[in-house]
N, C-alpha and C positions, 0 to 999 in steps of 0.2 A: 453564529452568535444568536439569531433568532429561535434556530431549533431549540438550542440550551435554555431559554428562555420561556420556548413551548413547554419543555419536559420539568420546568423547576413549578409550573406553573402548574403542569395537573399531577405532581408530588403533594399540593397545597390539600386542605378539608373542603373548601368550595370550589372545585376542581372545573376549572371553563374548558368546554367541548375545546377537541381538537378544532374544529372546523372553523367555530368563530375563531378563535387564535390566529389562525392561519389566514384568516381573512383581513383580520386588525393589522398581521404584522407582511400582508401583502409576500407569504408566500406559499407554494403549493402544498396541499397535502399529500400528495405520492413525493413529492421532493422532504417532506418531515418524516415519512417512515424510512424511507430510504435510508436515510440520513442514520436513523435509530437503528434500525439492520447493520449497515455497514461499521457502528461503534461497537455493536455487538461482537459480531465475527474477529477473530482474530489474525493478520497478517500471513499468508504462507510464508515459509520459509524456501527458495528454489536450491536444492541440493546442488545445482549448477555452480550457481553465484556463491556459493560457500567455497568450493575446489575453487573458483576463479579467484575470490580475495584471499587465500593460502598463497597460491600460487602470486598476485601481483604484490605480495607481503613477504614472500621469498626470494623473488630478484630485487625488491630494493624498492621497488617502485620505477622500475625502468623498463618495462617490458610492454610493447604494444601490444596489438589481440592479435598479430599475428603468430608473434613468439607465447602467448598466453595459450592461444590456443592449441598450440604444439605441447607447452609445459601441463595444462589437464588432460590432454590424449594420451598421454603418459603415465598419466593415474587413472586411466580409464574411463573416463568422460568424453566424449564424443560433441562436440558442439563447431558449428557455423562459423564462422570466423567473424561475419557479420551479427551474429547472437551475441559472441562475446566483445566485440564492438558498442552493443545497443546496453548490455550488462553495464559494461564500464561507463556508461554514463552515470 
């Protein structure tokens, strides 16, 4: 919330340094660019976990990652059983 806060702030014509900002609102400046990077970037997509919600959308929703991972080795995906375990989370 603070960030947003930072960034609405030197959108403004009398635009306050980063640095004061972050000092008023008692947080880091490498934690406010970070912050601004990581909005930037866009999410990957893991071509993994797409085969795997096919796949547990095709048995019903019944299927553990043991039977998961059996049902994407079969479309050619190759994965851990504990990968597709830590995915399903």
């Amino acid at each position: 919330m603070s960030f947003q806060l930072i960034e609405q702030l030197q959108h403004k014509d009398n635009a306050v340094p980063v640095e004061q900002l972050c000092r008023v609102l008692e947080v880091s400046r490498s934690g406010y660019y970070a912050a601004r990077k990581r909005r930037q970037i866009p999410p990957a997509v893991c071509q993994a976990s797409v085969h795997l919600k096919a796949a547990f959308a095709a048995s019903g929703g019944a299927y553990g990652s043991r039977r998961l991972r059996a049902a994407v080795a079969l479309r050619g995906v190759v994965m851990d059983r504990y990968r597709v375990r830590s995915l399903m989370r």
